[in-house]
GUVOMAR-258537 format. One record per residue (C-alpha): chain; x, y, z. Coordinates in Angstrom, 3 decimals, always signed. Last residue first. Layout:
BEGIN
chain, east, north, up
A, X, Y, Z
...
end
This chain:
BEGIN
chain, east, north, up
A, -27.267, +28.566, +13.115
A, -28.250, +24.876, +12.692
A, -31.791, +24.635, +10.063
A, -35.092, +24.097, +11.901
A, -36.902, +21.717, +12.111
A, -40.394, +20.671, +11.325
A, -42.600, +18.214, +13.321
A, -45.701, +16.672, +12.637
A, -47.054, +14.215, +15.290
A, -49.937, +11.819, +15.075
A, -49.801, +10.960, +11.401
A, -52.599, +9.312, +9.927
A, -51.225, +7.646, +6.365
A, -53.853, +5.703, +4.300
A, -53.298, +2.862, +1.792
A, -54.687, +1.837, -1.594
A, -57.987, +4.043, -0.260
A, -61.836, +3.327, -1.842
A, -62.676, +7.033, -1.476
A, -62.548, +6.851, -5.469
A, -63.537, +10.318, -7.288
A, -60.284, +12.280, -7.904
A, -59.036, +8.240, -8.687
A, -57.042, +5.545, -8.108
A, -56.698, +6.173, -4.286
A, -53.946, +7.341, -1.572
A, -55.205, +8.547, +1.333
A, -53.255, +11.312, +3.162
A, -54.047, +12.403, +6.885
A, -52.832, +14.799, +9.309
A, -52.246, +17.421, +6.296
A, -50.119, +20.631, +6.492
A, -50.833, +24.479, +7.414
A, -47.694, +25.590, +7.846
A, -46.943, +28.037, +10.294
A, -44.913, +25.803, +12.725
A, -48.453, +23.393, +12.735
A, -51.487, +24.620, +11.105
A, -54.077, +22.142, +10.565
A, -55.504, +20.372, +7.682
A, -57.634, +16.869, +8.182
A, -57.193, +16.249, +4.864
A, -55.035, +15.925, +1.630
A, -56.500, +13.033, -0.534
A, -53.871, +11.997, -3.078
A, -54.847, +10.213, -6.745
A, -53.259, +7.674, -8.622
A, -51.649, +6.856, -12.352
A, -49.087, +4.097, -13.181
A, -48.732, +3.079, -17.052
A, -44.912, +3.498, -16.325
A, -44.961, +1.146, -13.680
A, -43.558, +1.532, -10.169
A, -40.325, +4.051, -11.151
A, -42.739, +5.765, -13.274
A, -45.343, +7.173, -10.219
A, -47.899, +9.142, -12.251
A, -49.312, +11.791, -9.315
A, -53.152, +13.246, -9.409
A, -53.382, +15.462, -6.200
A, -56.170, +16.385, -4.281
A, -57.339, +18.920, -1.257
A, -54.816, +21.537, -2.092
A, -55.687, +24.962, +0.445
A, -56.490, +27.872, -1.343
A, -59.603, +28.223, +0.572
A, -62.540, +28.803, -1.126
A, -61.196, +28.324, -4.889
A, -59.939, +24.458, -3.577
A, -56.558, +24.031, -5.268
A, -56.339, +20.924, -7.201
A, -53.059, +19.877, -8.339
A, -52.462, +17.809, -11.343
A, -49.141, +15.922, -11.315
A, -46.973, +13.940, -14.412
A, -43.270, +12.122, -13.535
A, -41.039, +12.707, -16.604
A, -39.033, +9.118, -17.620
A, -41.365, +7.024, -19.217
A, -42.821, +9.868, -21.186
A, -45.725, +12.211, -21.477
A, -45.938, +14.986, -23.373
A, -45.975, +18.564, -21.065
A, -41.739, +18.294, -20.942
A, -39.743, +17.439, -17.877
A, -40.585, +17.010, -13.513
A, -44.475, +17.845, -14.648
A, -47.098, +20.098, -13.370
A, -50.832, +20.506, -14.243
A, -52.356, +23.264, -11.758
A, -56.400, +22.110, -11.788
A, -58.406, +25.283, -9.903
A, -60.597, +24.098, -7.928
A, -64.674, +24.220, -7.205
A, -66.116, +22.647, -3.788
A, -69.477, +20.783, -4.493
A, -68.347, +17.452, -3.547
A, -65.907, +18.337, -6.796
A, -66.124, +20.531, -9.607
A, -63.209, +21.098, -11.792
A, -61.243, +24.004, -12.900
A, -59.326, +24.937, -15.736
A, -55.523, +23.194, -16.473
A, -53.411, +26.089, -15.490
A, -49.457, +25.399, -16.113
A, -46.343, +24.511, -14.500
A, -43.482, +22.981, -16.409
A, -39.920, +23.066, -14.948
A, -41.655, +22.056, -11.596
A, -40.693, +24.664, -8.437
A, -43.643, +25.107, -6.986
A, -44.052, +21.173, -7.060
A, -42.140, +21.328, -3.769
A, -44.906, +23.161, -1.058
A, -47.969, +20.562, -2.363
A, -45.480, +18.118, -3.018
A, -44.083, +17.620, +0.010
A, -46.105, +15.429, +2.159
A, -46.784, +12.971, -0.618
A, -43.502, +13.219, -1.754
A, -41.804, +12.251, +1.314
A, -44.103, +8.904, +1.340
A, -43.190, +8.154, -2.174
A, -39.679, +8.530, -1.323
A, -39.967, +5.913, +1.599
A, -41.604, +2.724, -0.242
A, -39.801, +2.747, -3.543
A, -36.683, +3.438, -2.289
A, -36.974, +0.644, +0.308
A, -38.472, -1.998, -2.458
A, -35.937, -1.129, -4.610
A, -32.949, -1.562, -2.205
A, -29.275, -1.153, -3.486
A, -27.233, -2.143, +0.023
A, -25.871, -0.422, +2.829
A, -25.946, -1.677, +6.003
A, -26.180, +0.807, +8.917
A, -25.430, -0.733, +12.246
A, -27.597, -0.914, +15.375
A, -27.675, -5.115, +14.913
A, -28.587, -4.739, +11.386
A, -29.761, -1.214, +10.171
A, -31.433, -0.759, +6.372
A, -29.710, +1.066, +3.593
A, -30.842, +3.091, +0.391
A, -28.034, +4.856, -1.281
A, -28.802, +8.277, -2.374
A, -26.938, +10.701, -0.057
A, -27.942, +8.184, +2.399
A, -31.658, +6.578, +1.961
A, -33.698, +4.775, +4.992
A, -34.313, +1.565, +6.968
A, -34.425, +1.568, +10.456
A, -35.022, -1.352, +12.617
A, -37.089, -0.920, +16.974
A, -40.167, -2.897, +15.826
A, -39.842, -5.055, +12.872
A, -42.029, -7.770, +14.208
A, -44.760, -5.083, +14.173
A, -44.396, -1.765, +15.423
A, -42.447, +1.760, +15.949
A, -40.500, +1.120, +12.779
A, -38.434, +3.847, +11.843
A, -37.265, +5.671, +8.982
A, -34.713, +7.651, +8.154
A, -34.564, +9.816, +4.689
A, -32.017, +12.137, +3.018
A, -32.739, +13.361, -0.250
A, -36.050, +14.908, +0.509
A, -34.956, +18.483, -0.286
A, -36.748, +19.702, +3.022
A, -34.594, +16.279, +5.144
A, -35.876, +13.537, +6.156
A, -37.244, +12.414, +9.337
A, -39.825, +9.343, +9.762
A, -41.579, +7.732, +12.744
A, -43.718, +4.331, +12.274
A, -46.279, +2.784, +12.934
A, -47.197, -0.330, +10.476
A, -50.942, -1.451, +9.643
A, -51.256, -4.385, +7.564
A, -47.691, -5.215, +8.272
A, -45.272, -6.275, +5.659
A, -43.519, -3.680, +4.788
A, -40.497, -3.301, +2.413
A, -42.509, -2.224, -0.445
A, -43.526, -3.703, -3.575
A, -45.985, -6.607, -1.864
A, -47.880, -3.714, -0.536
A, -49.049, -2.704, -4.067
A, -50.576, -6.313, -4.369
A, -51.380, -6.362, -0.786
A, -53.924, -3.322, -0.287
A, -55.762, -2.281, +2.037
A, -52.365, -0.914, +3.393
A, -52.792, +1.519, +7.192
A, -49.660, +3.718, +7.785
A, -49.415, +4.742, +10.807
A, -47.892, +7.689, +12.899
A, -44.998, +9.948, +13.372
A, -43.683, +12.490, +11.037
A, -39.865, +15.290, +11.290
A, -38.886, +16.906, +8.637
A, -35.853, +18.648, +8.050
A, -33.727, +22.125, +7.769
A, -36.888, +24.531, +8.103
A, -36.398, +27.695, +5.848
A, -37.633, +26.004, +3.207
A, -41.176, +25.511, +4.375
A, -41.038, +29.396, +5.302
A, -40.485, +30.414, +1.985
A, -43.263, +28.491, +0.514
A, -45.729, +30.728, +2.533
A, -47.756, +29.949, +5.355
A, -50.438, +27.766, +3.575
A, -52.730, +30.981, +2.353
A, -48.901, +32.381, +1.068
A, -48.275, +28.902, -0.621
A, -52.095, +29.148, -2.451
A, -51.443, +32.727, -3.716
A, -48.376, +31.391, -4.932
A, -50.139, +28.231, -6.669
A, -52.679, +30.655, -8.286
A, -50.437, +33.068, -9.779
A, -48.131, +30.638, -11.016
A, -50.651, +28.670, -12.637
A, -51.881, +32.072, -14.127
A, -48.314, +32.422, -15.561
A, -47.852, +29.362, -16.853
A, -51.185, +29.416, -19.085
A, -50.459, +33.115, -20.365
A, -47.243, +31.496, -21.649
A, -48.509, +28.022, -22.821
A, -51.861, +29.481, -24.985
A, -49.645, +29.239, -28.297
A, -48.336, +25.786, -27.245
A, -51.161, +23.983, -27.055
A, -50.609, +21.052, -25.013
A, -52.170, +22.645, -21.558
A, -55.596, +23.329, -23.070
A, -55.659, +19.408, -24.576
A, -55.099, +18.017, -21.061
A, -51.970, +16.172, -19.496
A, -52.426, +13.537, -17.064
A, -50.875, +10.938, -19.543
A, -50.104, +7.462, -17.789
A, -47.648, +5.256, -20.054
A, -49.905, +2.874, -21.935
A, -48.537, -0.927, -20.504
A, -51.920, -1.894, -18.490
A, -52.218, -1.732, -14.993
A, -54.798, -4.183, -14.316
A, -52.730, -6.851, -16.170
A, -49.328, -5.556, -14.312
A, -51.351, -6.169, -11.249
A, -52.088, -9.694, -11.896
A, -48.916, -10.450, -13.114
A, -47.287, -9.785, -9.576
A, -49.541, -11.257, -7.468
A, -49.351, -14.299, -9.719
A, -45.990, -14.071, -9.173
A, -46.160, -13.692, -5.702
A, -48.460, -16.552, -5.068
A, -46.414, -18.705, -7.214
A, -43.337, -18.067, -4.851
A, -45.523, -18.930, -1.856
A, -46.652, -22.244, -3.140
A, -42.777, -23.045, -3.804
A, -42.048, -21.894, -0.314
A, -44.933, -23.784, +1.031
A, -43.746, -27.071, -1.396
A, -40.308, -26.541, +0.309
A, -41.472, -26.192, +3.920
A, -43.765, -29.218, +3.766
A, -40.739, -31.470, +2.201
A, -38.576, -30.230, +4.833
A, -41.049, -31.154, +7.395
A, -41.769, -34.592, +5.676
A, -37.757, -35.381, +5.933
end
């Protein structure tokens, strides 16, 4: 009878944990939906000449990368390596509950379909992924489908992080934002967004920043809406190489800010892998 007591009243602590957890990060987030836009890219009078430099400089960027048309080309995806959380709070929304979790990961170029493996921790050896849209997660070697937030929101984040610098090319809205100063490097800003230039709870927001030197994106700003609306972070693209003839990043932290180097959590893959499309 004591043990069952104990267990309760550490489930019940554990539940207040989590909400706390919870609350506390929807105080620090605020309720404001996240606005990356900028005063030069709202006017529409300057919007024309403003799209077309954007798409001057992002295609001049692809073709320093190895050219947008050869991402396409490739079928799927293929990653391995670790992701490393410093923090729990954002943790707690995803299905992983390892500090630092290996895993392997193949979707396909669109990013629609997604398998991912766990190469460690107690989930060692279980896939969880999305099927033509419905997220499932394998029991005993079989594929159970079942609506997942916490999987969705976990593994198409992670595609988009690798895609977007190749994918955003083809944003309804592109548009130059100026340039910015950073670590003494100078970029051009590329604001994109998946609807209109305001922002709203639906429309995901991006600023790219395309270093002037090499053409290669170093940052992105993201707004992630289907986390919270007022959500706003930053992507650090870096230890570049060229793999299949795109030159892709080994690492991506993910941080608040342009400025932070204090990392949410930081992907190092070991082994990047595109394939190609059946003949």
């Amino acid at each position: 009878m004591n043990t069952i007591r104990l267990s309760k009243k550490i489930c019940k602590n554990q539940m207040v944990g989590l909400f706390l957890l919870v609350s506390l990060l929807i105080l620090t987030m605020g309720c404001s939906t996240a606005d990356l836009s900028s005063d030069k890219v709202k006017d529409p009078e300057t919007q024309p000449t403003l799209r077309e430099k954007a798409r001057e400089v992002l295609e001049k960027s692809l073709k320093a990368r190895g050219g947008y048309s050869t991402y396409t080309s490739y079928h799927s995806v293929r990653l391995q390596g670790s992701d490393v959380w410093h923090s729990s709070l954002v943790r707690f929304f995803t299905p992983v509950t390892e500090k630092e979790q290996k895993f392997e990961v193949v979707f396909s170029s669109s990013g629609s379909d997604i398998d991912y493996l766990y190469l460690s921790g107690k989930r060692k050896g279980e896939h969880i992924g999305i099927y033509k849209g419905k997220t499932y997660r394998t029991i005993c070697r079989e594929k159970e489908f079942a609506d997942s937030s916490k999987i969705r929101l976990y593994l198409e984040p992670l595609v988009h992080y690798f895609q977007w610098p190749y994918t955003l090319y083809e944003s309804p809205v592109l548009l130059y934002a100026g340039k910015k100063n950073i670590a003494n490097e100078t970029y051009h800003l590329l604001f994109a967004s998946s609807g209109g230039v305001a922002a709203t709870p639906e429309d995901n927001q991006y600023v790219i920043y395309i270093n002037t030197r090499t053409y290669y994106v170093d940052y992105l700003d993201f707004t992630l809406r289907s986390l919270f609306e007022s959500y706003k972070g930053t992507l650090h693209y870096r230890d570049l190489r060229t793999v299949q003839g795109l030159v892709v990043p080994f690492f991506i932290g993910v941080s608040d800010a342009v400025e932070d180097k204090d990392f949410v959590h930081e992907f190092y893959f070991s082994e990047i892998q595109f394939i190609s499309k059946a003949p």
